[in-house]
Backbone and ligand atoms as CSV (ligand in chain L), in Angstrom:
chain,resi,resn,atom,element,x,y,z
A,1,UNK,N,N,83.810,105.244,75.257
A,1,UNK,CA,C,83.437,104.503,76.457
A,1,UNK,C,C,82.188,103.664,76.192
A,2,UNK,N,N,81.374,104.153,75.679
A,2,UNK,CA,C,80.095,103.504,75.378
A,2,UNK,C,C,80.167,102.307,74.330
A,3,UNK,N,N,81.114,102.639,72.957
A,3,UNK,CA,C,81.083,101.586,72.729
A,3,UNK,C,C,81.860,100.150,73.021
A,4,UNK,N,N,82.695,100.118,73.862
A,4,UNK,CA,C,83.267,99.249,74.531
A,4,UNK,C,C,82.002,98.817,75.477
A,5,UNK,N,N,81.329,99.218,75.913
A,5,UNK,CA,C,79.805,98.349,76.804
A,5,UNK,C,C,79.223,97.704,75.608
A,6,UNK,N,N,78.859,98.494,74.818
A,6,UNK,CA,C,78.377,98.174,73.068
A,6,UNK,C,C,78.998,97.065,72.560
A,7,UNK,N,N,80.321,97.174,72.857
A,7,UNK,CA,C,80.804,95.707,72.284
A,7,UNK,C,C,80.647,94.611,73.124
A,8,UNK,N,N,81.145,94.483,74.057
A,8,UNK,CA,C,81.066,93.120,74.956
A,8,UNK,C,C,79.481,92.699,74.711
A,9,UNK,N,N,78.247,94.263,74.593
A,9,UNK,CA,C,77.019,93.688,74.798
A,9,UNK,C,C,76.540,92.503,73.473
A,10,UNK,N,N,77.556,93.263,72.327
A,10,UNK,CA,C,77.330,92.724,71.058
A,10,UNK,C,C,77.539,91.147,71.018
A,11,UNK,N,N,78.635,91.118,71.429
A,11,UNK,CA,C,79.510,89.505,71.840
A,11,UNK,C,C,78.149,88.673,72.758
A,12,UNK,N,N,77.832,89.051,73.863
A,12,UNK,CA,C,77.107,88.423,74.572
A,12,UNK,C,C,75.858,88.342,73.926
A,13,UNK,N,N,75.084,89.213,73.195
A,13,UNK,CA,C,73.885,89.324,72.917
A,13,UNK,C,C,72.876,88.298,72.343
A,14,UNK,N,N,74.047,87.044,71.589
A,14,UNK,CA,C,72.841,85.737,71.170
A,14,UNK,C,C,72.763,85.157,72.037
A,15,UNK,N,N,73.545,85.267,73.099
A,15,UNK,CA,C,73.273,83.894,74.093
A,15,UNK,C,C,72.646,84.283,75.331
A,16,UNK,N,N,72.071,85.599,75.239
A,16,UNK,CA,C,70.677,85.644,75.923
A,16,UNK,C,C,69.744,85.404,76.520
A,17,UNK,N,N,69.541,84.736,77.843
A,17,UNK,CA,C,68.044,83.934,77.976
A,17,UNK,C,C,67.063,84.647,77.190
A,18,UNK,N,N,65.753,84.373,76.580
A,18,UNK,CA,C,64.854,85.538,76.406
A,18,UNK,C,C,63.796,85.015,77.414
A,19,UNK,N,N,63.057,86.062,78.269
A,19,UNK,CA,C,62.256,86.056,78.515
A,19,UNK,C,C,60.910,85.096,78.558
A,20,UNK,N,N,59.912,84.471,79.033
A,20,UNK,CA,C,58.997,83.636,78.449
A,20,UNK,C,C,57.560,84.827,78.791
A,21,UNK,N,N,57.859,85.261,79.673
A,21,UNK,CA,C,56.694,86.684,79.803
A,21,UNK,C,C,57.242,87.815,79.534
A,22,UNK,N,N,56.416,88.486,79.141
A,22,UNK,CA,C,56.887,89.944,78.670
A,22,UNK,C,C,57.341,90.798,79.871
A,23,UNK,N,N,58.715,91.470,79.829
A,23,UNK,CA,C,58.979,92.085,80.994
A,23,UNK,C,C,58.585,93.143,81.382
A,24,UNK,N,N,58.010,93.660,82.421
A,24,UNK,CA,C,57.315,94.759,83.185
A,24,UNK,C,C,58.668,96.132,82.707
A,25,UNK,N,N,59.542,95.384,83.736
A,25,UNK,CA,C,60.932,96.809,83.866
A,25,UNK,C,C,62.258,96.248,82.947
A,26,UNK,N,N,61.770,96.214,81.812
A,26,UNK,CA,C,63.024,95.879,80.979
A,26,UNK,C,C,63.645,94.715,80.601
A,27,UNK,N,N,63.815,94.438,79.030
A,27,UNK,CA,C,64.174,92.855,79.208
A,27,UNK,C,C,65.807,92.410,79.527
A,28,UNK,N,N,65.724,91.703,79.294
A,28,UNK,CA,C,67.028,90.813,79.866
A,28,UNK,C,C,68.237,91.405,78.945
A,29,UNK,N,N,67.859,91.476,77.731
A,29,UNK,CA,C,68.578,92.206,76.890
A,29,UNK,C,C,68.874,93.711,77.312
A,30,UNK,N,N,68.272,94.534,77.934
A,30,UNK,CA,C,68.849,95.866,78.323
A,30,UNK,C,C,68.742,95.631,79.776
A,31,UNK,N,N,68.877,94.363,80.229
A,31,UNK,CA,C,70.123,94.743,81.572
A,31,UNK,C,C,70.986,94.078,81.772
A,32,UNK,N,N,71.252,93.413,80.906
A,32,UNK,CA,C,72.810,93.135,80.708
A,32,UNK,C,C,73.878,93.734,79.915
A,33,UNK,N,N,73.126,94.657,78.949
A,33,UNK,CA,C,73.731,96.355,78.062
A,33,UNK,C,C,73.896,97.434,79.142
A,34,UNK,N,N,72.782,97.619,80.280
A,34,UNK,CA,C,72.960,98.352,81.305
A,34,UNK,C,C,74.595,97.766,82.309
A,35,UNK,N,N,74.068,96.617,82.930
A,35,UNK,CA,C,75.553,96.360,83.424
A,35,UNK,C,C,76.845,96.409,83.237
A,36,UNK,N,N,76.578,96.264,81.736
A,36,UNK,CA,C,77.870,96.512,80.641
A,36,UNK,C,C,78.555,97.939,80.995
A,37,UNK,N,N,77.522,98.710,80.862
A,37,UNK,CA,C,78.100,100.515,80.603
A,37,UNK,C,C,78.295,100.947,82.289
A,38,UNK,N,N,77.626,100.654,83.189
A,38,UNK,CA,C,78.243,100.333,84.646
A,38,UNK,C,C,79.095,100.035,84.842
A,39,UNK,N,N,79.272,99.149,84.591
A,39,UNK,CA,C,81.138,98.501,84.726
A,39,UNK,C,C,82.166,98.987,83.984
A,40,UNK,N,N,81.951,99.215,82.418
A,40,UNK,CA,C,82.720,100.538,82.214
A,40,UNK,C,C,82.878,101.867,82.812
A,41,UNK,N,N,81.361,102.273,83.336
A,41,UNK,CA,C,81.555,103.786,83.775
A,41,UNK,C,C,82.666,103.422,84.674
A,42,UNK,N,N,82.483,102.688,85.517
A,42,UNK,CA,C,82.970,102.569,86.556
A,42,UNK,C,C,84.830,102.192,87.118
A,43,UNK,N,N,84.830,101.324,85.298
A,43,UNK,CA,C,86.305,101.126,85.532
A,43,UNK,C,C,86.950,102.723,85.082
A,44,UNK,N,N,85.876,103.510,84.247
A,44,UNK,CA,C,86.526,104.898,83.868
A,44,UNK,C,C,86.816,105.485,85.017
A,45,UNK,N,N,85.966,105.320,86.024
A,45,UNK,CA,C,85.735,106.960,87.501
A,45,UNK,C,C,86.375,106.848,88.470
A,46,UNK,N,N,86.755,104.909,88.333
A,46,UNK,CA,C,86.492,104.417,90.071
A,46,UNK,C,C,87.520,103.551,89.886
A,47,UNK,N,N,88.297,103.436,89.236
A,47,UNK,CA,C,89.025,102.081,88.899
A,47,UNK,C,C,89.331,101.545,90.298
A,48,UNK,N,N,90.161,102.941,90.925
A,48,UNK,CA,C,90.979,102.035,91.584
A,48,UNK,C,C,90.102,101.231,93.242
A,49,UNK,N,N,89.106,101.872,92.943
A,49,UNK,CA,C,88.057,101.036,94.211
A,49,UNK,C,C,87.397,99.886,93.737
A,50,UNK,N,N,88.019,99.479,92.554
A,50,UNK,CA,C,86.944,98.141,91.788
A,50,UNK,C,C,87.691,96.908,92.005
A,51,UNK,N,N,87.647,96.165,92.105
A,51,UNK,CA,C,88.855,95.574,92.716
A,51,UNK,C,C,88.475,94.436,91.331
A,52,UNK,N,N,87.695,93.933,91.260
A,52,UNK,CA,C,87.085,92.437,90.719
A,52,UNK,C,C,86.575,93.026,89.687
A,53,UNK,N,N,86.819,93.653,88.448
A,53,UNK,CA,C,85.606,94.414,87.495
A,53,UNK,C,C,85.570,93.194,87.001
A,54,UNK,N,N,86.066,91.945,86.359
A,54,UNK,CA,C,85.349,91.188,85.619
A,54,UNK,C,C,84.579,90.171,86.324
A,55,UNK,N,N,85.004,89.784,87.592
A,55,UNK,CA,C,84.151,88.296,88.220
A,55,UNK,C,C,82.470,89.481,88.742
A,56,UNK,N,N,82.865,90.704,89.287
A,56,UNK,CA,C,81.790,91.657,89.486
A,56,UNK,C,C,80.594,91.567,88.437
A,57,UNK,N,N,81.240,92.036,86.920
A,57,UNK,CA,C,80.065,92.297,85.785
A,57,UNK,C,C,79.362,90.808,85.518
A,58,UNK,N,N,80.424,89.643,85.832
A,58,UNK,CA,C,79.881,88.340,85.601
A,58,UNK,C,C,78.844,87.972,86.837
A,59,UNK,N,N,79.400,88.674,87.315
A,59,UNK,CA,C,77.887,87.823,88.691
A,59,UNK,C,C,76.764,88.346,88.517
A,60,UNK,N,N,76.763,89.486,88.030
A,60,UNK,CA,C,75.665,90.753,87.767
A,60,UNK,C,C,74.517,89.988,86.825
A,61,UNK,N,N,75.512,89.445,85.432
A,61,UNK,CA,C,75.042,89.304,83.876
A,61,UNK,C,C,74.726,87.920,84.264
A,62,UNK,N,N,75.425,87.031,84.723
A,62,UNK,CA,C,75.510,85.790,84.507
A,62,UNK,C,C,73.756,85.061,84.469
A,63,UNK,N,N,72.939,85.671,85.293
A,63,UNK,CA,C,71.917,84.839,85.239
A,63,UNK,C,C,70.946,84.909,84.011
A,64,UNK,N,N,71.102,85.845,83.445
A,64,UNK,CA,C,70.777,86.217,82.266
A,64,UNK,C,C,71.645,84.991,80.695
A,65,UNK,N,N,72.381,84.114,81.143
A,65,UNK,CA,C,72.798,83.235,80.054
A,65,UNK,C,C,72.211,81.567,81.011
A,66,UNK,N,N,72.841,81.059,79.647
A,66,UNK,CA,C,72.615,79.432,80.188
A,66,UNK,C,C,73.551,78.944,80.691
A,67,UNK,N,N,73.260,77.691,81.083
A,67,UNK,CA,C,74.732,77.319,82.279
A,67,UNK,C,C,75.802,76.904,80.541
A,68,UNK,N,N,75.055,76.380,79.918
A,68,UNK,CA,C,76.437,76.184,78.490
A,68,UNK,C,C,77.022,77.174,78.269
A,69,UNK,N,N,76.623,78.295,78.413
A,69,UNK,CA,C,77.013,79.782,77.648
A,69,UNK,C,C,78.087,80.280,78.936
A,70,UNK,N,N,77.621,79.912,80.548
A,70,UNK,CA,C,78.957,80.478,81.304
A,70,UNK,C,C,80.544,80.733,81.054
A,71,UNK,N,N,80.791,79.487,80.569
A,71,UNK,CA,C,82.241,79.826,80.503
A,71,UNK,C,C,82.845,80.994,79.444
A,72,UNK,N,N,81.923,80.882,78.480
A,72,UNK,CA,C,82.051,82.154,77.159
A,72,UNK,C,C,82.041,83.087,77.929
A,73,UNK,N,N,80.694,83.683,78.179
A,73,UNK,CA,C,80.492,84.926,78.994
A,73,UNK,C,C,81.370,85.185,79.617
A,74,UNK,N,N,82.172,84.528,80.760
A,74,UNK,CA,C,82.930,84.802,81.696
A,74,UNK,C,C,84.599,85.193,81.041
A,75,UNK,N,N,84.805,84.353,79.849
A,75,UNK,CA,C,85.786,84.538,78.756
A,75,UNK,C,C,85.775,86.228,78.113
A,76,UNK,N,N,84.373,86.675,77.966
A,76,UNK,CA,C,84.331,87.878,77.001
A,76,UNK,C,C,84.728,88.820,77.997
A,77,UNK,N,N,83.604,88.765,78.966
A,77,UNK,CA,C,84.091,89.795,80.249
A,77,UNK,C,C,85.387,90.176,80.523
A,78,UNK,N,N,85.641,89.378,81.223
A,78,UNK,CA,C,87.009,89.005,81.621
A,78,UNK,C,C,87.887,89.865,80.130
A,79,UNK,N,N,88.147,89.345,79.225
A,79,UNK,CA,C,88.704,90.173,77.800
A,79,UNK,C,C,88.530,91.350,77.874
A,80,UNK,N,N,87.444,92.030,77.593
A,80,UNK,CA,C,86.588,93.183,77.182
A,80,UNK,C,C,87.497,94.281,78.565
A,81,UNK,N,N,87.168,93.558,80.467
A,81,UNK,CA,C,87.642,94.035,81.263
A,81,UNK,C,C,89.057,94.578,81.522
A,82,UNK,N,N,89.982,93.276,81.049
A,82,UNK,CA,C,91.145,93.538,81.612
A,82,UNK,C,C,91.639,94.945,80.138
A,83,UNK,N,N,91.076,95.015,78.939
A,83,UNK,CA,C,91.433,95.450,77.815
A,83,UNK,C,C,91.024,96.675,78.214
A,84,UNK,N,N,90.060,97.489,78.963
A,84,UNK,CA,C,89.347,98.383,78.985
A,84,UNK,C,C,90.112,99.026,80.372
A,85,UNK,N,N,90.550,98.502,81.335
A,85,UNK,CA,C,91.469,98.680,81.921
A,85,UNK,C,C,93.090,98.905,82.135
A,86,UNK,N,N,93.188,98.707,81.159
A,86,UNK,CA,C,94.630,99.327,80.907
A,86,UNK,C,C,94.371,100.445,79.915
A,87,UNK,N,N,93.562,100.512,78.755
A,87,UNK,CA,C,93.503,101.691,77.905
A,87,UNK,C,C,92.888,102.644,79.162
A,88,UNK,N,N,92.330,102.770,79.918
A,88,UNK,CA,C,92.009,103.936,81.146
A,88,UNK,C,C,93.119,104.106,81.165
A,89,UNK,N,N,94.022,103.253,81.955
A,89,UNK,CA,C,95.535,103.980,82.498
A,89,UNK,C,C,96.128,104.614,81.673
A,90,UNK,N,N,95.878,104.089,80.426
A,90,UNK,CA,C,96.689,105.101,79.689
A,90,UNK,C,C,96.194,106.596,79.177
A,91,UNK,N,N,95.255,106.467,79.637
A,91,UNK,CA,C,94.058,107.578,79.274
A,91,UNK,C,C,94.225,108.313,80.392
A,92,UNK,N,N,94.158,108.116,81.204
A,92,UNK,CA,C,94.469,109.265,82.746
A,92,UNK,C,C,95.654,109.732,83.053
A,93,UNK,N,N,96.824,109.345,82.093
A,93,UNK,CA,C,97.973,110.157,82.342
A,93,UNK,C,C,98.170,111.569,82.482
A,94,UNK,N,N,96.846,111.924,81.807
A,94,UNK,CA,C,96.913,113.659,81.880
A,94,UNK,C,C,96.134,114.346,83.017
A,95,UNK,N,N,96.424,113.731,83.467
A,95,UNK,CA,C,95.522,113.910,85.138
A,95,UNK,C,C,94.183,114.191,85.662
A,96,UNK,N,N,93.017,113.374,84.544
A,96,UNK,CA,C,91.850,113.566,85.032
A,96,UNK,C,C,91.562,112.362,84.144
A,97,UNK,N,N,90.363,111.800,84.598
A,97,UNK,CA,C,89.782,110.840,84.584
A,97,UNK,C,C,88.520,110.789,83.287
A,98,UNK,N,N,88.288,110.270,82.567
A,98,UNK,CA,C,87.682,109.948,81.165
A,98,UNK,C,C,85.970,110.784,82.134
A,99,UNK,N,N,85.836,110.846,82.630
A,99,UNK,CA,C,84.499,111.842,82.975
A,99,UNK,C,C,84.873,113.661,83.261
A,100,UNK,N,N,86.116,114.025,82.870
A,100,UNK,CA,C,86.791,114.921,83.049
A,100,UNK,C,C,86.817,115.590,84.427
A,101,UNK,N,N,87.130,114.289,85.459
A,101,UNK,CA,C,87.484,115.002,86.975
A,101,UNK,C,C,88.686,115.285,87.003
A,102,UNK,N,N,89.213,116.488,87.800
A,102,UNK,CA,C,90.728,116.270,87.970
A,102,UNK,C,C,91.012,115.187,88.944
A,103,UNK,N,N,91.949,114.504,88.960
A,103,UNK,CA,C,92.842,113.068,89.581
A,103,UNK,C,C,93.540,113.808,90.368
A,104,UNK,N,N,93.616,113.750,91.762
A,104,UNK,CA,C,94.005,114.035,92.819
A,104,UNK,C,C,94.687,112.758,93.556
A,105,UNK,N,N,95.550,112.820,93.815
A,105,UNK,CA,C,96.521,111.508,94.907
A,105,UNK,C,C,95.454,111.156,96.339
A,106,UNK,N,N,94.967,109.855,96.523
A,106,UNK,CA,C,94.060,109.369,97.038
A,106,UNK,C,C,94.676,109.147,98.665
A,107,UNK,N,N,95.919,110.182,98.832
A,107,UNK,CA,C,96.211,109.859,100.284
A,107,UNK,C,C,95.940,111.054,101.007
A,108,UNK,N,N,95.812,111.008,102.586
A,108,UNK,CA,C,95.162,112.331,103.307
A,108,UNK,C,C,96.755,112.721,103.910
A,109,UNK,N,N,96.817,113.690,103.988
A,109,UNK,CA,C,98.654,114.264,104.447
A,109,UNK,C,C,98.308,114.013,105.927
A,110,UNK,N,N,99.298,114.716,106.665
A,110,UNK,CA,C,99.159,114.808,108.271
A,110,UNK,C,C,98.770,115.368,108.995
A,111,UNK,N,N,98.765,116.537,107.924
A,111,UNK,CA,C,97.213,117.673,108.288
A,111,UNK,C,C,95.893,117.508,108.218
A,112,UNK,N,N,95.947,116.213,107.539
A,112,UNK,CA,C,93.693,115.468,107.578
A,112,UNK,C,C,93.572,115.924,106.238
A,113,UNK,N,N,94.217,116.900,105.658
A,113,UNK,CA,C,93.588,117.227,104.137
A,113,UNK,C,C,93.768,116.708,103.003
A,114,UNK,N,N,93.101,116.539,102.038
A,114,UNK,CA,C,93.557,114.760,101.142
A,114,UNK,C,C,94.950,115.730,100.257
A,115,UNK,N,N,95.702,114.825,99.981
A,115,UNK,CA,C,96.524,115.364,99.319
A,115,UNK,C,C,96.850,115.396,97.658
A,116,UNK,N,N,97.186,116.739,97.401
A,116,UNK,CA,C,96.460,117.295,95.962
A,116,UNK,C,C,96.940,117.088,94.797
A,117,UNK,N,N,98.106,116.152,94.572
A,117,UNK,CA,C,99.347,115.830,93.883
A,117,UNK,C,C,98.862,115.168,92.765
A,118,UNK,N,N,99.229,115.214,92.112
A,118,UNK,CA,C,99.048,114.473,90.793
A,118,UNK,C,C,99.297,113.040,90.907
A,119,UNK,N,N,98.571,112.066,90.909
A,119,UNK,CA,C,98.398,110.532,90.956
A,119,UNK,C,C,99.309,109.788,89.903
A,120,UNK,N,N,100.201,108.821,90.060
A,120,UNK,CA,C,100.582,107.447,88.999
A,120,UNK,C,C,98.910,106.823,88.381
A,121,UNK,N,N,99.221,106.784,87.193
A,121,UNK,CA,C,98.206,106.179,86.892
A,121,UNK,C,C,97.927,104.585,87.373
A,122,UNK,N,N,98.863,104.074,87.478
A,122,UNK,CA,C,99.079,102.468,88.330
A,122,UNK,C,C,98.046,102.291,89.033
A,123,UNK,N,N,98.506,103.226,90.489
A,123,UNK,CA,C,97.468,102.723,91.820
A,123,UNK,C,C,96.758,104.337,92.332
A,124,UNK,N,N,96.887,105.278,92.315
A,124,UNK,CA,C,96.142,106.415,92.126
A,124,UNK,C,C,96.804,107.328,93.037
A,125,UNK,N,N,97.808,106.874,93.466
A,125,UNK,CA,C,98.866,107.236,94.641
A,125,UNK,C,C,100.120,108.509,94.210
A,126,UNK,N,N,100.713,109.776,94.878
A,126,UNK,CA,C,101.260,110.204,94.007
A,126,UNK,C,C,102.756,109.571,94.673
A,127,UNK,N,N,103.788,110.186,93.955
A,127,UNK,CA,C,105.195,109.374,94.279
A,127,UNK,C,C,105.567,109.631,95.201
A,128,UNK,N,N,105.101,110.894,96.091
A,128,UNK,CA,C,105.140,110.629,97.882
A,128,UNK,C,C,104.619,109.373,98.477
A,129,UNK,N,N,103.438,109.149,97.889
A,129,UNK,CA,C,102.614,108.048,98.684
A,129,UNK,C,C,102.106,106.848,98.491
A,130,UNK,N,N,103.756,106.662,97.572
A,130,UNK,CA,C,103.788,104.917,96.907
A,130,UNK,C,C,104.071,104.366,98.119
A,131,UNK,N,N,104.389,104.472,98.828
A,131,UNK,CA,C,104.094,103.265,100.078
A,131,UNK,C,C,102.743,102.876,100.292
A,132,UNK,N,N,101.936,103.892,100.819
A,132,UNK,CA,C,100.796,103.202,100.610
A,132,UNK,C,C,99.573,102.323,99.955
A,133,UNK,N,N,100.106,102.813,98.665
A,133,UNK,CA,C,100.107,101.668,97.894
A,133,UNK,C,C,100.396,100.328,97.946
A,134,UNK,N,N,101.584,99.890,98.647
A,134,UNK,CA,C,102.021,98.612,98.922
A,134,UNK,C,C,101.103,98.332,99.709
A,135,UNK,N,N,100.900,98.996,100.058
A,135,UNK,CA,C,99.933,98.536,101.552
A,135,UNK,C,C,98.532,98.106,101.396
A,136,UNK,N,N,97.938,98.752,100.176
A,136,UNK,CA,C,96.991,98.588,99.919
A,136,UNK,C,C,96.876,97.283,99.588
A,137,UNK,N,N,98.192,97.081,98.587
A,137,UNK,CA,C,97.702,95.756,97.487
A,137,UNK,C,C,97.698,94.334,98.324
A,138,UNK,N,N,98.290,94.587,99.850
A,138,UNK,CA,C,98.768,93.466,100.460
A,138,UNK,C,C,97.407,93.649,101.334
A,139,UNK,N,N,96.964,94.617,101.516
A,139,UNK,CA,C,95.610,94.225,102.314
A,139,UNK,C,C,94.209,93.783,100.967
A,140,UNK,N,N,94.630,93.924,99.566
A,140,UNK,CA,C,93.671,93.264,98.958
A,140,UNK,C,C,94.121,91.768,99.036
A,141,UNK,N,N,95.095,91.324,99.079
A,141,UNK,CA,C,95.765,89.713,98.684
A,141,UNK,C,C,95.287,89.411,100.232
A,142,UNK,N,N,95.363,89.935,101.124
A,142,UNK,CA,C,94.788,89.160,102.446
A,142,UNK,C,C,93.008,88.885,102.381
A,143,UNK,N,N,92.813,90.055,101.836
A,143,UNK,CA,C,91.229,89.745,101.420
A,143,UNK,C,C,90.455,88.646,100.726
A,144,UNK,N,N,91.481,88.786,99.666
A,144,UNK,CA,C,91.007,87.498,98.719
A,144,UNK,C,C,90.711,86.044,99.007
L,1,ZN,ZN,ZN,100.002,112.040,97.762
């Protein structure tokens, strides 16, 4: 996990603003390595509440490059993201999540109690509660 933040940071790392004063809380260079491993943790724990992981890590990082360097940056991200996101899915097939939680089906039954089923790695839903799933994805496309 880490080195996938490690890499994208590697890719991004010459095109850097640096600093012209010395930074108090960290330079520019370790917080855009920080954002990096955030957005991984995050596509590991949380995927399915992330909706945007690459335009997200780019808005984060972005001020930290030059306006020439945007479109790269936004190129690596974007790569690094969608690549790091599917190896999860395939990684959570065994029903817990790369921080070793167990993966529980993200729907509540009719009794209020969330329900305990083993999740599709897809949308986090178990095969009772692939409908809601649909539902979800059509209330993200209305969002957008
Ligand atoms: Zn369920």
């Amino acid at each position: 996990m880490y080195q996938l933040s490690r890499s994208i940071y590697r890719e991004l790392a010459p095109e850097i603003i640096e600093e012209r004063v010395a930074a108090i809380a960290g330079s520019n260079h370790e917080r855009v390595l920080r954002a990096c491993e955030a957005a991984v943790y995050r596509l590991a724990t949380d995927r399915h509440y992330f909706a945007k992981p690459s335009k997200t890590l780019f808005r984060e990082i972005r001020i930290y490059f030059p306006i020439s360097a945007q479109d790269h940056v936004f190129r690596v991200v974007d790569r690094y993201m969608r690549f790091a996101r599917q190896w999860f899915e395939a990684q959570t097939l065994q029903g817990h999540d790369l921080a070793g939680n167990r993966l529980e089906c993200r729907a509540t039954t009719r009794k209020g109690t969330p329900c305990q089923r083993v999740p599709l790695p897809q949308n986090g839903y178990c095969p009772s509660h692939q409908h809601l799933a649909d539902d979800f994805d059509m209330a993200g496309q209305v969002a957008a």
